[in-house]
N, C-alpha and C positions, 0 to 999 in steps of 0.2 A: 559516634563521631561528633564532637561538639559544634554549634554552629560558624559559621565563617561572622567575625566580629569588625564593629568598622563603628569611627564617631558617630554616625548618622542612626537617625533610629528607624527601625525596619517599619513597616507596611504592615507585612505580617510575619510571627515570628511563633513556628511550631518545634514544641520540645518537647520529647519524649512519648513522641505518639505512640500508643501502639491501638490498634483495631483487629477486633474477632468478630467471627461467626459461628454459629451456632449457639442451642441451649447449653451443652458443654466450651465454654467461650474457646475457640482456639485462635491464637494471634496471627495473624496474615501480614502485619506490619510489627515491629518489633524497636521500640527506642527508635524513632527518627526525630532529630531536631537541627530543622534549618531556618535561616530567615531572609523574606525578602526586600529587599531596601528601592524605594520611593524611585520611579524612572528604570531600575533594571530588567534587563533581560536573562531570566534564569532557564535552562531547561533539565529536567529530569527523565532520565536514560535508564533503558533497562529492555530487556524480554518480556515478551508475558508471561503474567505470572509474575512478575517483580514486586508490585506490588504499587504502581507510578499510578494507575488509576482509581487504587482505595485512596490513597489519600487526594487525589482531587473531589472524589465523593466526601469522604472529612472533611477538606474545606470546606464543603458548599452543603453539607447537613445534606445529602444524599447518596449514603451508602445503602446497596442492594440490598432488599432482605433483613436477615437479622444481625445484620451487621451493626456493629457499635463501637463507640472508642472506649477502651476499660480503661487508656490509662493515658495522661499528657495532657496538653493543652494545644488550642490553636489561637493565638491571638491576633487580633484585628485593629491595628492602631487609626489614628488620624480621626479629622472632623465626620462626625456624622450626617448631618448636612451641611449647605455654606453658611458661611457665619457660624458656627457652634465650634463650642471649646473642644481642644481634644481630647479623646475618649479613648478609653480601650473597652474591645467586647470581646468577651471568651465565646468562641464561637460553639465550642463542645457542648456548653453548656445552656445556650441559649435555643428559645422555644422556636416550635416551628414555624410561629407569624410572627417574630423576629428575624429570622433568616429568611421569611418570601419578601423581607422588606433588602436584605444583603443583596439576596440574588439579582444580580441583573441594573441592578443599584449602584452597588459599591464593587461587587466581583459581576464580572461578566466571563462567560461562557462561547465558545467556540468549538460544536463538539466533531464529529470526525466524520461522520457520516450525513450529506448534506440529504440523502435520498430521504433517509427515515427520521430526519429533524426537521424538514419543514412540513408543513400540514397540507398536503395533497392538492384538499381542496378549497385551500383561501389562498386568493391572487397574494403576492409575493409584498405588495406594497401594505395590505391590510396588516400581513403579520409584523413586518416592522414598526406597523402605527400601533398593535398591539403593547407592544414595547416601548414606546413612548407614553400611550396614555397610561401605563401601570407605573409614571414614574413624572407625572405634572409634578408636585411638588419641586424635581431638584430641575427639568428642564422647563417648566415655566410655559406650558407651549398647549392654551387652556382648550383653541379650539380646534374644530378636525380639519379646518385649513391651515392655521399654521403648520399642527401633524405629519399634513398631504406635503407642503412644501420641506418639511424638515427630513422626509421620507425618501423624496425625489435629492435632497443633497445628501442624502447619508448613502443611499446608492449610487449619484456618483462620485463620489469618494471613493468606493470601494470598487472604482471600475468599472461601472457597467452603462454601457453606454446609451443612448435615448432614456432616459432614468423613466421620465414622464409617462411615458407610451409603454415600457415595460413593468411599469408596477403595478400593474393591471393586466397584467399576465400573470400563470400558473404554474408553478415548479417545474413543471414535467416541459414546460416550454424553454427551459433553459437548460445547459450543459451541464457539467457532472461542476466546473470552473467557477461557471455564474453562479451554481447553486451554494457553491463555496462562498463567492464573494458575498451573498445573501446573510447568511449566520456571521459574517462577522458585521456586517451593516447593524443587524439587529443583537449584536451583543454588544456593540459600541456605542449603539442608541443611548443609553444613559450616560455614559462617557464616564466609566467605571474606572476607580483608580488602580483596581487589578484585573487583568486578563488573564484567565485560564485557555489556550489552545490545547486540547485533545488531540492529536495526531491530524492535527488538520488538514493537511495535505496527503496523507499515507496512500490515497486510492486516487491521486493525481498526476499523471504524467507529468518529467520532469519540467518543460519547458513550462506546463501552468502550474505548477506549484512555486515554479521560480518567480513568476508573475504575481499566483497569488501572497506568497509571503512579504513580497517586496511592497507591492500596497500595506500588508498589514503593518510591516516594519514602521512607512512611512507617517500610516495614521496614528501608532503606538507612540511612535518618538514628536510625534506633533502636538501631543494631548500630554505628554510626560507620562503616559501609563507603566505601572508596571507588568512583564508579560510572565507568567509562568509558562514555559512550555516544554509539554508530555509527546516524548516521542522513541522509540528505536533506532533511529538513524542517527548516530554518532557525529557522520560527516553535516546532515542538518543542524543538528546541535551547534557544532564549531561554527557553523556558518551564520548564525542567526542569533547567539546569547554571547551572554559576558560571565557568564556561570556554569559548570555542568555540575549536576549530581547524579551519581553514578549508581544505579539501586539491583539488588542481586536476592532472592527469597527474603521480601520484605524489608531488607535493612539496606542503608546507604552505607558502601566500600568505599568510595571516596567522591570528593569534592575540590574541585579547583575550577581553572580557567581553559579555555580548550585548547589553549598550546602546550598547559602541561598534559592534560587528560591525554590529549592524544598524541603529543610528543616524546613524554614522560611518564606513562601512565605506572603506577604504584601497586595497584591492586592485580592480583592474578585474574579475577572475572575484567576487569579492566581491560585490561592485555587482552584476554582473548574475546573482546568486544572490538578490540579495535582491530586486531587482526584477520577474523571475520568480516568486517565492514569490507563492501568488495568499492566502494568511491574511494578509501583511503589507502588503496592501492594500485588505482587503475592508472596508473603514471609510469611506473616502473614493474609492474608484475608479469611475470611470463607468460604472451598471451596462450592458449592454446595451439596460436596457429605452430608455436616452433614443436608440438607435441609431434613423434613419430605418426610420419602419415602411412596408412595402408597401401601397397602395392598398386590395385587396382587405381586410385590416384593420381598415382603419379606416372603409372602407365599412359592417363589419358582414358582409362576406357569409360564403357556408356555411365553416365550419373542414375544412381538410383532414382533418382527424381529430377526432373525436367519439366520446367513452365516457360511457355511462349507467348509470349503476346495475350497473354490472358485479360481477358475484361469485361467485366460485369456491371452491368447497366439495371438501376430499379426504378420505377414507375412511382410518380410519387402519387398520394390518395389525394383524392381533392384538387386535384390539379389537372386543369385537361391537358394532355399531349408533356406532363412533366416526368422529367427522366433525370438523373442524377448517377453519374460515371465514380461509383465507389472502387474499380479497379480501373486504371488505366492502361493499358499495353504493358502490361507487367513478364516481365522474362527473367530467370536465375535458375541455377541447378545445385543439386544438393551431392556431393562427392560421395561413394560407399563407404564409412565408418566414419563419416565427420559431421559434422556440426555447422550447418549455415543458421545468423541467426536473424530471423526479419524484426527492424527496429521500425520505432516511427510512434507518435502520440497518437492519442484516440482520433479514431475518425480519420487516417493514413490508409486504412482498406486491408491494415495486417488478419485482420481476424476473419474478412471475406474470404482472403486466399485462400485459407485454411479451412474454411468450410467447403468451399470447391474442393482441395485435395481430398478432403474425407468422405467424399461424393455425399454432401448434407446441402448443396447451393449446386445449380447449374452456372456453369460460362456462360456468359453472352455469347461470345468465340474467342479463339485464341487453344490452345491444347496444354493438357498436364497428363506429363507420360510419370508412371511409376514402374521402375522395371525395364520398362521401353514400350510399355502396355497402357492404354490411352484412359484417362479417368473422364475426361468431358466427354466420350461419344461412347463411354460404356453404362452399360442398362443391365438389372435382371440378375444372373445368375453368376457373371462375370463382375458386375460391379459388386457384390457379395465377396466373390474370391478376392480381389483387390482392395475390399476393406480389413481385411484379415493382413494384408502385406501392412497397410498403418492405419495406427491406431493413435488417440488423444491420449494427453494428459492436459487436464484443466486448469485451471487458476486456484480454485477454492474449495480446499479440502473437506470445508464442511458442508456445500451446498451439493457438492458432484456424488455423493455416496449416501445414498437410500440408510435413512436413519432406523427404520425399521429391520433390515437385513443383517443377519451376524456378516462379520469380515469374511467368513468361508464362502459363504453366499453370493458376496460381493465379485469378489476375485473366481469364483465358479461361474458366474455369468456368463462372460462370455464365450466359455467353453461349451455351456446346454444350447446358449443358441443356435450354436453352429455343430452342433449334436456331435461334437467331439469326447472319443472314450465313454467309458459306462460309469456309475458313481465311484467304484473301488476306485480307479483310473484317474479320475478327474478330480478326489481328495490327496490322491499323492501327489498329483501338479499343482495343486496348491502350496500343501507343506512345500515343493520343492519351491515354489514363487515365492513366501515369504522368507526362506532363506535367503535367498538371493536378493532380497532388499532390507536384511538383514532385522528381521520383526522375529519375535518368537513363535515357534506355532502354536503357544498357548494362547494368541491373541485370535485364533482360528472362528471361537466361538462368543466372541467378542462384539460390541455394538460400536460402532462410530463413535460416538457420544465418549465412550470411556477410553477413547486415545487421544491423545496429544497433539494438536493440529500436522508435527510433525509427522508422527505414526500414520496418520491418515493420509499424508502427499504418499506416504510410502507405497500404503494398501491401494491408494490409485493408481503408482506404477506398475505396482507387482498384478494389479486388472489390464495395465496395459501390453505387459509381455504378457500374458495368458496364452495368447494364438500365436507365438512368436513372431512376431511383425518385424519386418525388415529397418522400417521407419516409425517413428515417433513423432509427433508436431507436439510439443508441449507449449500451451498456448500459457501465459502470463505464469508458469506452474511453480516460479518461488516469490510471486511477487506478493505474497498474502503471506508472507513468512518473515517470521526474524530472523536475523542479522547469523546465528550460530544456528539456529536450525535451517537456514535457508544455504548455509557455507555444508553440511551434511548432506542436502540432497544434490547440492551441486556435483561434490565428491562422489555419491555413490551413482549417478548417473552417467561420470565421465568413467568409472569403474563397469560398471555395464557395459558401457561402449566396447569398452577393451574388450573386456571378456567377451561378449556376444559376436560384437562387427557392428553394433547398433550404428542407425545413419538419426540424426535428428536435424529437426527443422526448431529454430527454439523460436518461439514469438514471444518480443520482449520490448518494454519501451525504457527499459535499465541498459543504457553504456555501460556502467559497470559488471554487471555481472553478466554482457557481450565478451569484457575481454577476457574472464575468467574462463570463460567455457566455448566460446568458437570458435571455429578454423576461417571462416567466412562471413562476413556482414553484409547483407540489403537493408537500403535506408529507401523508406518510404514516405513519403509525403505527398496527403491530397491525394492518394490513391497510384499515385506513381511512383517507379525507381529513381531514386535519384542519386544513389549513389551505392555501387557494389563492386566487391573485391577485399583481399584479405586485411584480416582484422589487424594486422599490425599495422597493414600500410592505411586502413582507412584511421586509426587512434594517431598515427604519428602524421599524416600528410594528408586529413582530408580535403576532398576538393569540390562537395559541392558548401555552399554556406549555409542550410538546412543542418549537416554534420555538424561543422562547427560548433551550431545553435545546440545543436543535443549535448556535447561535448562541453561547451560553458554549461551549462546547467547542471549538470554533473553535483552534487552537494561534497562538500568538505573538500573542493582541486585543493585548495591553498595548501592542504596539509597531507596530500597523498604523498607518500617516501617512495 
């Protein structure tokens, strides 16, 4: 597809990339050629596996491995430094202490993960001085007090408040948010005429990613920068560029503006990007609740699960007599074959509950019956049997499944420990589990490593029916998933339901894909309820203003159908 053309001369202007790996060069990127123009907001959409993050490595002369560009160009217009004539630099073909001079310089970096990008153990303000002092020449700024001062305003800019006092603090002292607002502090440092964001928000609850994009916006459009941004989220896209390109096994399907992309979209993987996307439908989409309800129900009769008054108090280290109320009088019950789903941002106490229900956390007090059978005051032999009625499903497919284990293994688990059947016995409930999440049993003797993140949420459901559990808690379990593999599990988990009777508890901090799949919403905040009742009526008529807050933040409302 040719690039988008316009009077103005672009920034940067890549034609005909393509990028392989291996000794046998195989193309992973195929012919892309786009350009970006001085001040725009572009972002680049796709799955993994698309191919959106080799070429940010192309741009920035750090693709993984033996990776290389066999064929295209990337260029790099504008002044070099200030004052100098302009220039163009082939960046494919420039050496690698030419581009430690781009980096960070002229392209800045915003990568995705703030946990494993800042450096452990240097205070938060040295690494941004870091990043100043590899860049006197264009900021000017000769000694380590100016640095100090330029350090404390560049953080706050980016949000973060006591700047002074906190820059001399350690990563691990600030939230998943702050440590966001950190990399882009220190990628702004040089005040780059392009920014690359990486999914920078992806592992952010909505209301701080809302937050954080919205400074970055501000600082972008303050500075004239130009932004590239690499993401999966369609509805973010729209909401945040003036561009989208739309990328599908290495090559770009189309390119426009996001009211045509998502109003009009042209391409068949397009279409079903956007139809997938569960923000750009959460407006009008059938919630689950009008799904045929079970009998038992609408009967009234006992909930499979039942929490009272639960609440969980932790004793903080280093503090005399400190306590900290991460559950609050928490109460809600889960109907037999439905779907309640707990909402609420980090640190709302959704993931305590949930350890309580799986008897992994004691209550403070308060009770959680499962059955009508008590989890907080059972111990021993009985709490065993009641861990068999529910059972997890995790967040992250690649951390929750023992890399050294075949799949058969995996999914046999939990049957050895609970010394159910003999091995003939308990390889046929296997094959029969991976049917039933629709895997082949040729993946039986398989490693983690060689499926598909998708395959792997599977192989963790099909470990979670093992001991046929009544209940499911699936804690964050498609939020580490894209947009079409994440619309797959959704599907085959509501197909479970049916067929089985399954009851789930979904713990999720996505409104969206609340409304796809619940019969019931609890909003959680600060460790308390704050608002609970059916998913129609809290989407259409919430009442506390905590909802609302979830509900704007939502990415891509404007363009939900």
């Amino acid at each position: 597809m040719p690039p988008v053309t316009t009077t103005a001369a672009p920034l940067l202007a890549v034609r005909d990339l393509e990028v392989s790996f291996g000794e046998d060069p195989v193309a992973v990127v195929h012919r892309v050629s786009f350009d970006l123009f001085p001040g725009e907001r572009v972002a680049i959409v796709g799955q993994s596996g698309s191919g959106k993050s080799t070429i940010v490595g192309a741009i920035l002369g750090l693709l993984p491995g033996d990776g290389r560009i066999t064929n295209g160009s990337v260029s790099l217009h504008g002044s070099v430094s200030p004052g100098a004539a302009h220039a163009t630099l082939e960046l494919q073909a420039a050496s690698e202490k030419r581009m430690r001079g781009i980096r960070g310089r002229r392209i800045g970096l915003v990568p995705q993960d703030p946990a494993s990008n800042l450096n452990p153990s240097m205070k938060v303000g040295a690494q941004i001085d870091d990043a100043l002092a590899g860049n006197v020449a264009r900021n000017g700024l000769r000694t380590r007090a100016a640095r100090q001062d330029r350090v404390v305003e560049l953080m706050t800019e980016a949000g973060i408040p006591d700047a002074a006092r906190r820059s001399r603090q350690f990563p691990h002292e600030f939230s998943g948010g702050m440590r966001q607002r950190m990399l882009i502090a220190i990628a702004l440092a040089s005040e780059p005429e392009l920014l690359i964001a990486d999914e920078p928000t992806s592992a952010l609850d909505v209301t701080v990613q809302r937050q954080i994009l919205n400074h970055l916006q501000a600082l972008v459009d303050a500075r004239g920068t130009t932004l590239l941004f690499i993401t999966h989220d369609l509805g973010l896209a729209a909401d945040r560029t003036d561009r989208i390109i739309v990328m599908s096994e290495g090559e770009i399907v189309e390119i426009g503006t996001p009211r045509e992309i998502l109003l009009n979209p042209q391409h068949e993987y397009t279409k079903r990007l956007v139809a997938a996307a569960p923000a750009l439908g959460v407006r009008n989409a059938p919630p689950a609740s009008v799904l045929a309800r079970p009998a038992a129900h609408a009967g009234g009769a006992t909930p499979i699960l039942a929490v009272h008054n639960l609440v969980k108090e932790f004793t903080l280290r280093g503090q005399r007599g400190g306590i900290v109320r991460a559950v609050n009088d928490v109460t809600f019950s889960l109907a037999r074959g439905t779907t309640t789903a707990l909402v609420g941002e980090s640190g709302s106490g959704k993931t305590t509950v949930a350890r309580i229900l799986l008897g992994l956390d004691t209550a403070t007090s308060g009770e959680a019956l499962v059955d009508g059978r008590s989890i907080t005051s059972t111990s021993g032999s009985e709490l065993r049997r009641l861990r068999r009625t529910v059972q997890p499903i995790y967040q992250d497919p690649y951390g929750s499944l023992d890399p050294t284990y075949s799949i058969e293994r995996l999914i046999d688990e939990p049957l050895r420990i609970f010394r159910v059947g003999d091995r003939a016995s308990r390889r046929q409930r296997v094959a029969e589990l991976l049917d039933q999440v629709a895997l082949s049993r040729g993946v039986a003797q398989r490693r983690p490593n060689e499926l598909s993140g998708g395959q792997r949420q599977r192989v963790a459901i099909a470990r979670a029916l093992a001991l046929e559990p009544e209940v499911l808690i699936c804690d964050e379990a498609v939020s580490a998933l894209d947009v079409l593999v994440q619309e797959q599990i959704l599907t085959l988990l509501q197909d479970l339901q049916q067929r089985l009777g399954l009851s789930y508890l979904f713990i999720t901090h996505d409104l969206a894909v609340v409304r796809q799949i619940a019969h019931n919403v609890v909003v959680m905040q600060q460790g308390s309820v704050v608002e609970n009742g059916d998913v129609n009526q809290v989407f259409t008529a919430p009442d506390a203003a905590y909802t609302h807050e979830l509900l704007g933040a939502i990415p891509g409302a404007a363009f939900a159908r």
